[in-house]
SEKOL-24365 format. One record per residue: residue in one letter; x, y, z of N, C-alpha, C in turn. Coordinates in steps of 0.2 Angstrom, whole numbers, plus 2048, in hexadecimal, padded with zeros to 3 digits. Example, Ala and Ser with C-alpha at 12.3 -4.5 7.8 and 13.67 -1.06 7.14 Angstrom:
SEKOL-24365
- r_npx_npy_npz_capx_capy_capz_cpx_cpy_cpz
- A_842_7E4_827_83E_7EA_827_842_7F0_827
- S_840_7F5_823_844_7FB_824_840_800_827
end
This chain:
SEKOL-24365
- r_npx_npy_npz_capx_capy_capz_cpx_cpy_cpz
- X_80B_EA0_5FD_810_EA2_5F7_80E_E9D_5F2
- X_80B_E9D_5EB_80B_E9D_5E7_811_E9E_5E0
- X_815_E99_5DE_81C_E9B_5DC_81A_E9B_5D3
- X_81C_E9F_5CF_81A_E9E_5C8_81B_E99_5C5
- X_820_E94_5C9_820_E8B_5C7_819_E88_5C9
- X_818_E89_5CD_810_E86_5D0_80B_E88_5CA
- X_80B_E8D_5C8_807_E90_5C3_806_E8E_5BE
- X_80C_E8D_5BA_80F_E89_5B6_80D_E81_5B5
- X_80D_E7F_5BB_80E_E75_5BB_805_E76_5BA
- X_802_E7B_5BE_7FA_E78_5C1_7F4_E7D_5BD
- X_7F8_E82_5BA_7F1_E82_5B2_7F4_E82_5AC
- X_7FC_E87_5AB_7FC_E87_5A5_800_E80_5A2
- X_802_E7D_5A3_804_E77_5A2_7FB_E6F_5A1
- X_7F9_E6F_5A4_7F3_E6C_5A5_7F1_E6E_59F
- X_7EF_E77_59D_7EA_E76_596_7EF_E73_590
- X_7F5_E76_592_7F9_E74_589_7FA_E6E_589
- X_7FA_E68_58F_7FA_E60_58D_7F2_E60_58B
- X_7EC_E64_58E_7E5_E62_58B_7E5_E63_583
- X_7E8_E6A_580_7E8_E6C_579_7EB_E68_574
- X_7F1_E65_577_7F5_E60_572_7F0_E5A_571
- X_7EC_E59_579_7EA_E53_576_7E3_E52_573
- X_7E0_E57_574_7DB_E5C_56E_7DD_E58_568
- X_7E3_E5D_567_7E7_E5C_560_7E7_E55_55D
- X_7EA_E52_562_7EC_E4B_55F_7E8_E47_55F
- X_7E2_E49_55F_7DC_E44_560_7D9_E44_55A
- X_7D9_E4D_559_7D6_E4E_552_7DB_E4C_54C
- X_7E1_E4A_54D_7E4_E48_548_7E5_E40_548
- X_7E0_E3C_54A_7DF_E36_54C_7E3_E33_551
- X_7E6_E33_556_7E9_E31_55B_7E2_E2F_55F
- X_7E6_E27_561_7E0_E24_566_7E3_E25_56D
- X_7DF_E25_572_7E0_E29_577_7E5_E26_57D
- X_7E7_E1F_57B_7EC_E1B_57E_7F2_E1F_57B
- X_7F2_E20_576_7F9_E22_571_7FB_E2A_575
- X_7F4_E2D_577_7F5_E36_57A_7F7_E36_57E
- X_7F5_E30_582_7F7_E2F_58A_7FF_E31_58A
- X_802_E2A_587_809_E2A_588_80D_E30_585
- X_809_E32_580_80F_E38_57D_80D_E3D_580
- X_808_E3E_586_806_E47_58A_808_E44_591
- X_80A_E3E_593_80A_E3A_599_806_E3C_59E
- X_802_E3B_59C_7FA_E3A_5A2_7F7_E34_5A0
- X_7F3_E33_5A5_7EE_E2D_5A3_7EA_E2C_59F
- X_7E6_E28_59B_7E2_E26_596_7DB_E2B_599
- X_7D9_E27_5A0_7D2_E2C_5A2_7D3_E33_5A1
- X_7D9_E37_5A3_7DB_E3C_5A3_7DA_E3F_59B
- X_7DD_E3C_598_7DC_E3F_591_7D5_E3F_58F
- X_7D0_E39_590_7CB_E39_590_7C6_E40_594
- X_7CB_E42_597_7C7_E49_59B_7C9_E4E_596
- X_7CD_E4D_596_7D1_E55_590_7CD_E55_58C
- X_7CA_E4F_588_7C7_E4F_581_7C0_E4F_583
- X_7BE_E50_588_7B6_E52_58A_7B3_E58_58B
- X_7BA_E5D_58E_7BB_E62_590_7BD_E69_58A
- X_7BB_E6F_58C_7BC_E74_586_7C3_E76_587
- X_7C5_E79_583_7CB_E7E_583_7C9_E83_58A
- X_7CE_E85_58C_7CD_E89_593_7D1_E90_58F
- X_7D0_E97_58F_7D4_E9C_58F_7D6_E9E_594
- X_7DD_E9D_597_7E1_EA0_59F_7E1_EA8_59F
- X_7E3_EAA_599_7E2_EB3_598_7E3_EB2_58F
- X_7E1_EB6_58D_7E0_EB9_585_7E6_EBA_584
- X_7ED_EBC_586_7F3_EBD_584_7F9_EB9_585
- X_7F5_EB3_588_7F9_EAC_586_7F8_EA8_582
- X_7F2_EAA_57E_7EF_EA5_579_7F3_EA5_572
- X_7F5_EA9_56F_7FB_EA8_569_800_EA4_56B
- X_805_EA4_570_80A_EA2_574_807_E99_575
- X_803_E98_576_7FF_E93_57A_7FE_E8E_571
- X_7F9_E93_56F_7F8_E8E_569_7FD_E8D_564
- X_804_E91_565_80B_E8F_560_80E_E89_564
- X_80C_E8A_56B_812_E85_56F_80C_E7E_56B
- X_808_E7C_56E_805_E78_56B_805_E75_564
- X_805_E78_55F_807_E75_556_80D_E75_55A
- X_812_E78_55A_819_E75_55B_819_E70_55D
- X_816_E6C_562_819_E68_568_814_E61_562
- X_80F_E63_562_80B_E5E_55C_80E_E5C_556
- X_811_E62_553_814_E5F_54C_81C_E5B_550
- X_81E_E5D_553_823_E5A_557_823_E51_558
- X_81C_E50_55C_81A_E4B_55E_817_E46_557
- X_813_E48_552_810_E44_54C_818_E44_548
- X_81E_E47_547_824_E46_544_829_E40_549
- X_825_E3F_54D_82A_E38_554_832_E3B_555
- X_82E_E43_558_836_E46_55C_837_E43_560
- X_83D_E42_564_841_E41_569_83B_E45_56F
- X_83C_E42_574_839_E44_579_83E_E49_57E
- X_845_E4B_57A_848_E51_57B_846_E56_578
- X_844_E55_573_842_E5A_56F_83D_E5E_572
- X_836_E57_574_833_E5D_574_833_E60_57B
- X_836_E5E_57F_834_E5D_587_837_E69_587
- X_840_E67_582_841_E6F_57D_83A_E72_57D
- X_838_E70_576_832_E73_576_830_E77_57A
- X_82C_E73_580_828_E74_586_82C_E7A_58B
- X_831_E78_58C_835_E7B_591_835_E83_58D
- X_836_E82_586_839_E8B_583_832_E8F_583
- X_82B_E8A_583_826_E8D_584_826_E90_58B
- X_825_E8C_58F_826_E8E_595_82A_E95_598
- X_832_E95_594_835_E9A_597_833_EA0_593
- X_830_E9F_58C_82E_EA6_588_827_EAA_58C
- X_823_EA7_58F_81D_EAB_591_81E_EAC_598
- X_825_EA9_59D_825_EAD_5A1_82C_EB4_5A1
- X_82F_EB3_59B_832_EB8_59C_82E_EBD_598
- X_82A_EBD_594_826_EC1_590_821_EC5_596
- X_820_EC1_59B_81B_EC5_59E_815_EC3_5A0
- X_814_EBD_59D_80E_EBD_59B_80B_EB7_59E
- X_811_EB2_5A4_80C_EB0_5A9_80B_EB2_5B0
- X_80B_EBB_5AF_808_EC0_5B4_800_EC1_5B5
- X_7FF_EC0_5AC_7F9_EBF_5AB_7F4_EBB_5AF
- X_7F6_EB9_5B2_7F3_EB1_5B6_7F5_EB0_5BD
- X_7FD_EB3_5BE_800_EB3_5C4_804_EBB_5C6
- X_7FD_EBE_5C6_800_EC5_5C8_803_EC6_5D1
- X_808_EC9_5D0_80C_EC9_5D8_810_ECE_5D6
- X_80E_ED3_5DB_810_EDA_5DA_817_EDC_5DB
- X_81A_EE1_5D5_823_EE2_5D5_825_EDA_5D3
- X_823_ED7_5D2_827_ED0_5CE_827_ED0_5C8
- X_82F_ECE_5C7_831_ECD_5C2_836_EC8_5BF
- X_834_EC3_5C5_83A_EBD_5C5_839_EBA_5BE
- X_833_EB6_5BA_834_EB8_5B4_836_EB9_5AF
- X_837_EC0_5AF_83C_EC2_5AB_842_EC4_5AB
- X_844_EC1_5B0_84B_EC1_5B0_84D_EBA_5B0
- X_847_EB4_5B1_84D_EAD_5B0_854_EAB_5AD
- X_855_EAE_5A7_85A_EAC_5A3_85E_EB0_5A3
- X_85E_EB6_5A7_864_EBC_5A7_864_EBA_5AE
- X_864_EB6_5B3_868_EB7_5B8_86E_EB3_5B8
- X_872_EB6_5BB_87A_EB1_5BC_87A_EAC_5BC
- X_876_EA8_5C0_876_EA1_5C2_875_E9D_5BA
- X_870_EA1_5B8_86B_E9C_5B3_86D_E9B_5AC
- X_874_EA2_5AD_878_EA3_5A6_87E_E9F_5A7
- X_87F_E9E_5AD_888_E97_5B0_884_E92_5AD
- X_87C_E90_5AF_87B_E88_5AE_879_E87_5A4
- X_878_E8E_5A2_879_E8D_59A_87E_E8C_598
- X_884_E8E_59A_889_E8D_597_88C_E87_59A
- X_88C_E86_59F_88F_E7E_5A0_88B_E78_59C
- X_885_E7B_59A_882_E74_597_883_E74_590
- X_886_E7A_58F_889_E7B_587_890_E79_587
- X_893_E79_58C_89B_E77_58C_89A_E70_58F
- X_896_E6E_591_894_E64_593_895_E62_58D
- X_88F_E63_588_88D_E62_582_895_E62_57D
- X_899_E68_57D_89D_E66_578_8A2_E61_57A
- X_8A5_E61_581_8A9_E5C_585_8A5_E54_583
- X_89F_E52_582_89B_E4D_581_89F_E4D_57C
- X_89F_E51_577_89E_E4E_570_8A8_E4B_570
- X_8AB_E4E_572_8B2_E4C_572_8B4_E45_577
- X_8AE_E43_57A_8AE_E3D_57E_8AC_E36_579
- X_8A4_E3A_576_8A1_E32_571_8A5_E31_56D
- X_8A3_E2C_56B_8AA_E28_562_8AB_E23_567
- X_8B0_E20_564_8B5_E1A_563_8B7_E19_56A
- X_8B7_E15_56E_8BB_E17_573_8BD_E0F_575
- X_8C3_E0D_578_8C6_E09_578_8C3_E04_581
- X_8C2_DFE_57F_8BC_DFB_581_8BE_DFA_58B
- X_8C6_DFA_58B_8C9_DFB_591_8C8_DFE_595
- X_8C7_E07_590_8C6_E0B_598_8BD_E0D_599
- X_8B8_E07_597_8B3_E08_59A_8B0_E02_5A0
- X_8AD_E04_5A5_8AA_E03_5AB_8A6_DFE_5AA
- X_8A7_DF8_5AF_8A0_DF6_5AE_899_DFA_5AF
- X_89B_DFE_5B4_896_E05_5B3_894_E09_5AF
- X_89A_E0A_5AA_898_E0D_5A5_89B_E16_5A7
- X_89D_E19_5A1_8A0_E1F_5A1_89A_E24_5A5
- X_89D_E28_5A7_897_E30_5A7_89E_E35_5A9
- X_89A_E3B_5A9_89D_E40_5A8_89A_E44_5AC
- X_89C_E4C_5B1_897_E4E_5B4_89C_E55_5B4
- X_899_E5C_5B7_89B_E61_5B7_896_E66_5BB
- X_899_E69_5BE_896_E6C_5C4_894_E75_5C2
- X_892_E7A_5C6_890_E7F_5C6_896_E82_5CA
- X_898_E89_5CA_89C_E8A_5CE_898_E8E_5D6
- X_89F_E89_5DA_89A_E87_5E1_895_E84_5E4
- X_894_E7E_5E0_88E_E7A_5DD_88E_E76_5E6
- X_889_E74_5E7_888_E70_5EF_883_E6A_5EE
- X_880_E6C_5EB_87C_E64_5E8_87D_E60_5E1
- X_879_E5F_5E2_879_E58_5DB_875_E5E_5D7
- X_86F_E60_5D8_86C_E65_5D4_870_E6B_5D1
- X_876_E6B_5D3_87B_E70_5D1_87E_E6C_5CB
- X_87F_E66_5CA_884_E62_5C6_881_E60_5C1
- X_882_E5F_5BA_880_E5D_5B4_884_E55_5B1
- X_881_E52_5B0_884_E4B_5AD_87E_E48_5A8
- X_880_E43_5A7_87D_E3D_5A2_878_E3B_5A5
- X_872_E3C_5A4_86C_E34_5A7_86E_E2D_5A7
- X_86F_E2A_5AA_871_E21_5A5_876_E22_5A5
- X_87D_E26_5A5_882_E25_5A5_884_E25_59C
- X_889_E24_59A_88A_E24_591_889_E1C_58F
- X_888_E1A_589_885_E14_588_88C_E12_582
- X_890_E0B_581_894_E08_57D_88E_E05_578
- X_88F_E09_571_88A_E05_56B_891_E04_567
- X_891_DFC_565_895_DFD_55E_89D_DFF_562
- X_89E_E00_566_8A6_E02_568_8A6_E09_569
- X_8A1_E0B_568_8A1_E14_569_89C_E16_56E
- X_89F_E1B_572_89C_E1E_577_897_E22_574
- X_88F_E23_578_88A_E26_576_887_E28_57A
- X_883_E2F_57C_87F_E30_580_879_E2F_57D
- X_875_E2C_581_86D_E2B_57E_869_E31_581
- X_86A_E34_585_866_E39_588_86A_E3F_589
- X_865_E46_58B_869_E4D_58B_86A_E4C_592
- X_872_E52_594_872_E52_59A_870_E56_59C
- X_86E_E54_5A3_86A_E58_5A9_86F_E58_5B1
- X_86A_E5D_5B2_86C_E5F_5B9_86B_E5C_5BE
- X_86D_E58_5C3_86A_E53_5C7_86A_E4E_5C5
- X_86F_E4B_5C0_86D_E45_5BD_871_E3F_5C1
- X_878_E3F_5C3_87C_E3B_5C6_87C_E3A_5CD
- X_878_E37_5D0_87C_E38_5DA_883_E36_5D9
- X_884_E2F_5D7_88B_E2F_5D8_892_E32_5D5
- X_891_E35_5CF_897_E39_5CD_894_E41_5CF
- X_88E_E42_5D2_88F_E47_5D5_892_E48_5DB
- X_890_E44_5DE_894_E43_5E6_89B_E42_5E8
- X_89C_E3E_5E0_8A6_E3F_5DE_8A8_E48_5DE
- X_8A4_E49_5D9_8A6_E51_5D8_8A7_E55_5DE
- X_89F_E55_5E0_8A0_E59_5E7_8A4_E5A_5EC
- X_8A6_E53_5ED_8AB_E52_5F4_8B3_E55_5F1
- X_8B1_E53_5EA_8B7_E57_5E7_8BA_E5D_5E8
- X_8B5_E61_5E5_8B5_E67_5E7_8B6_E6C_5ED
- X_8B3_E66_5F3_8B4_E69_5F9_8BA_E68_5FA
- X_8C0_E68_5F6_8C5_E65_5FA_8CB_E6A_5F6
- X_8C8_E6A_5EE_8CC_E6F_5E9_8C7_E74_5E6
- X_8C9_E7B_5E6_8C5_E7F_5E2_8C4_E80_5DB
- X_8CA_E7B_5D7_8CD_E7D_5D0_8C7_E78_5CB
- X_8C5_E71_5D0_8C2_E6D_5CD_8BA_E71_5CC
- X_8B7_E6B_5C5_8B0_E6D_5C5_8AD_E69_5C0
- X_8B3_E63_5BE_8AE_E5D_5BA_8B3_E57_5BB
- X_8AF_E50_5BA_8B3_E4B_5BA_8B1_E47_5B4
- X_8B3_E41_5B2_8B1_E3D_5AF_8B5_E35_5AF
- X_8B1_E32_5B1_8B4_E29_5B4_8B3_E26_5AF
- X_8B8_E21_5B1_8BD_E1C_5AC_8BE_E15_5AD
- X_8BF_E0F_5AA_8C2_E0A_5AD_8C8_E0B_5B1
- X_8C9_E07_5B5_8D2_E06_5B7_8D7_DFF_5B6
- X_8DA_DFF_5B4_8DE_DF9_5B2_8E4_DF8_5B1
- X_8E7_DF3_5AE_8F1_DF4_5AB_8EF_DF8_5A7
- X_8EC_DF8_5A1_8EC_DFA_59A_8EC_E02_59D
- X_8E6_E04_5A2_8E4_E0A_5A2_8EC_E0F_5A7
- X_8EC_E0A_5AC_8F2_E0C_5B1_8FA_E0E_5AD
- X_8FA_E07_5A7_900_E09_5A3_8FE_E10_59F
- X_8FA_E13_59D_8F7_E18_599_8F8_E1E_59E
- X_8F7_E1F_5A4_8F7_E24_5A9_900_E25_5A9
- X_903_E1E_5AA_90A_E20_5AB_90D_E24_5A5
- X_90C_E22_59F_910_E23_599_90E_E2C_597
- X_908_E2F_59B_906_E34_59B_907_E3B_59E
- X_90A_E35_5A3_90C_E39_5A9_906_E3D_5AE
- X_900_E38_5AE_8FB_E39_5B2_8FB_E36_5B7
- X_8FC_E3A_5BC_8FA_E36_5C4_8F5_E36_5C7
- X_8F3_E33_5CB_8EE_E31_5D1_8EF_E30_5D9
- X_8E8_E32_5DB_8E9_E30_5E3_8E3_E2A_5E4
- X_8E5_E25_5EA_8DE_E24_5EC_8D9_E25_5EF
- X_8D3_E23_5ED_8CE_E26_5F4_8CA_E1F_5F4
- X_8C2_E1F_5F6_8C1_E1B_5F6_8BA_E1C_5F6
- X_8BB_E20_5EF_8B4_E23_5EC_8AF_E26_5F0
- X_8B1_E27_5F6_8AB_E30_5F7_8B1_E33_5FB
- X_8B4_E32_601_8B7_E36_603_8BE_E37_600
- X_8BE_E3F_601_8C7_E42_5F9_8CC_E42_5FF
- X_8CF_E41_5FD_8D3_E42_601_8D8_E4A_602
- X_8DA_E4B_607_8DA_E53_608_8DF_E57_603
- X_8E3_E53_604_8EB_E55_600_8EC_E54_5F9
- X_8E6_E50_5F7_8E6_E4F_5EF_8E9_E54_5EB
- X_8ED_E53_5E5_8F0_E57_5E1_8F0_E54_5DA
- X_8EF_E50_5D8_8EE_E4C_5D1_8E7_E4E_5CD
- X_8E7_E4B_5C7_8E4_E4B_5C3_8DF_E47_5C4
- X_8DF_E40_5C8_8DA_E3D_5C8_8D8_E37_5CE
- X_8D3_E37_5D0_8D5_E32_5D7_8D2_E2B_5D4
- X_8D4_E26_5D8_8D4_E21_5D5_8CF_E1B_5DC
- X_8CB_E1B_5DA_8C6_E14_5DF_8C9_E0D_5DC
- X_8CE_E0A_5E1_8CF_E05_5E1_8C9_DFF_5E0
- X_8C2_E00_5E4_8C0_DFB_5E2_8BE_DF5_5EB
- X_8BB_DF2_5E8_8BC_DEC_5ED_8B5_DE8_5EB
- X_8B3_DE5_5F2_8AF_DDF_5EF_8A7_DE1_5ED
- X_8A6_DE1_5E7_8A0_DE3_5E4_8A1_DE9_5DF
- X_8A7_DED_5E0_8A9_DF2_5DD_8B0_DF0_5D9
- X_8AF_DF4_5D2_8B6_DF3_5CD_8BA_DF8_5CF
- X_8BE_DF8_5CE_8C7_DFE_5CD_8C1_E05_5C9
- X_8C3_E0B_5CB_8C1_E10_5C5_8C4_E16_5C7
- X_8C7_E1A_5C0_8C8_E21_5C4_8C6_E25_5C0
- X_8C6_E2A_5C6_8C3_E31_5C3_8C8_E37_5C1
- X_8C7_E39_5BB_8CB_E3D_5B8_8C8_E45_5BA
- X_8C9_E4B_5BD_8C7_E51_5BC_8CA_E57_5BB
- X_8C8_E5A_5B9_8C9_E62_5B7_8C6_E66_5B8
- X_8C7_E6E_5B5_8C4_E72_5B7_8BD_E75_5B4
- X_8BB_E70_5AF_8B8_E6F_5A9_8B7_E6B_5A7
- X_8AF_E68_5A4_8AE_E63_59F_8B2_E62_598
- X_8B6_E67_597_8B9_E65_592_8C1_E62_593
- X_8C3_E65_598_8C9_E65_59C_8C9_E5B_59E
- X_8C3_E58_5A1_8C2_E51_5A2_8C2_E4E_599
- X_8BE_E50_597_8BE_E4D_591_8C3_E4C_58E
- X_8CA_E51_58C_8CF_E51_58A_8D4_E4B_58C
- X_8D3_E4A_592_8D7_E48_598_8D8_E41_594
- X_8CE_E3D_595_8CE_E36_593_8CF_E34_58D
- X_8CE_E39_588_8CF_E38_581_8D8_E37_57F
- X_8DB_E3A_582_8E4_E38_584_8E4_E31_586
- X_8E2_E2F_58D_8E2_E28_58F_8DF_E24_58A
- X_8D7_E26_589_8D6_E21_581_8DA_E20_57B
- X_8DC_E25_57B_8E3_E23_573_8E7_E1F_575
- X_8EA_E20_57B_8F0_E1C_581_8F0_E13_580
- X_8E9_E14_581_8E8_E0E_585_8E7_E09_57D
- X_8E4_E0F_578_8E2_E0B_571_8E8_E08_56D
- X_8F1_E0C_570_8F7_E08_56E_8FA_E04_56E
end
């Protein structure tokens, strides 16, 4: 079995880092500088640029040389390596759902393909990663210097009936305090947290209504904030939930090597975000 990801990783991927680095060489880039921004080795780039353009099929070659100038004028303007990794990825899913890496990967009656982005799963994990996104942006700003973790904040949300971590989307690095305000440095991804995933999970095993968290300091400041709000908790002892939980948030007391911290959840990344932004105002009076 030969899967159309294999296809993808082991020729058409290979020519388009050889063509950028084509490019960037004819636009004076010295071959240490190719290396890092196509992430192969030095020798490796040195093969690409010794080596001719390869045609995989005639009908990938439009598709192929627009993904390229994109991805290069992307690189010579010093995009984000989110930007262009986008790029690469929308390249990716345009020529398999066009058809066009059948050309190369012919398997008869298939058409997985072209259904990537219309199937169920794939259109829950679009929209969660759009409802992550907006729940972030009501998290970053000002935030009051008490109810952040030695840890440091994250945020996480799951897939409905999610069982791994790969089902759950959070922060890389967790969110970063610059200046008094909370910042994500990186996009979220799937797989990104073991441990607020594992919070999540066992969560869920225990509630059907949950499906995001996001953690906090614990303290007087944050304790008197939860009373005046009328937000209760239970404890646990950060992985195992306890069966009968029925609050808003469990709280990890903590012990030797470990701080106080709780977890606030919802049914929703927006539903947590709302949550703490209430205790942050609380705690700012």
């Amino acid at each position: 079995m030969n899967p159309p990801c294999t296809v993808m990783v082991e020729k058409v991927l290979p020519e388009l880092r050889k063509r950028v680095a084509i490019v960037l060489k004819e636009r004076g880039w010295p071959q240490k500088r190719i290396a890092e921004a196509v992430g192969v080795s030095q020798p490796m780039v040195s093969r690409y640029l010794s080596s001719e353009r390869e045609i995989l099929h005639p009908s990938l070659e439009e598709d192929m040389s627009r993904a390229v100038d994109e991805i290069v004028n992307l690189m010579l303007s010093g995009a984000k390596e989110a930007e262009i990794i986008g790029a690469l990825c929308e390249f990716c899913m345009e020529i398999r759902e066009k058809g066009l890496l059948c050309t190369i990967h012919p398997v008869e009656s298939c058409r997985v393909c072209m259904n990537l982005r219309s199937s169920p799963r794939a259109s829950e994990r679009r929209k969660l990663m759009e409802e992550f996104r907006g729940a972030l942006k009501m998290i970053e700003g000002r935030i009051p210097e008490k109810i952040v973790p030695e840890v440091r904040i994250n945020m996480a949300a799951a897939l409905s009936g999610a069982k791994s971590r790969e089902e759950v989307i959070a922060i890389p690095g967790r969110l970063v305090e610059i200046n008094g305000e909370l910042r994500a440095l990186t996009e979220p991804e799937f797989g990104a947290s073991r441990h607020l995933s594992s919070v999540l999970l066992n969560a869920m095993k225990v509630r059907k209504d949950i499906r995001a968290v996001v953690n906090i300091a614990f303290n007087e400041e944050v304790g008197r904030a939860l009373k005046k709000l009328g937000i209760g908790f239970d404890e646990f002892n950060g992985e195992d939930v306890p069966e009968n939980w029925k609050s808003s948030c469990l709280l990890d007391p903590g012990g030797y090597g470990r701080e106080p911290c709780l977890y606030i959840f919802g049914d929703s990344p927006e539903s947590v975000a709302t949550l703490l932004r209430k205790i942050a105002d609380e705690v700012k009076e």
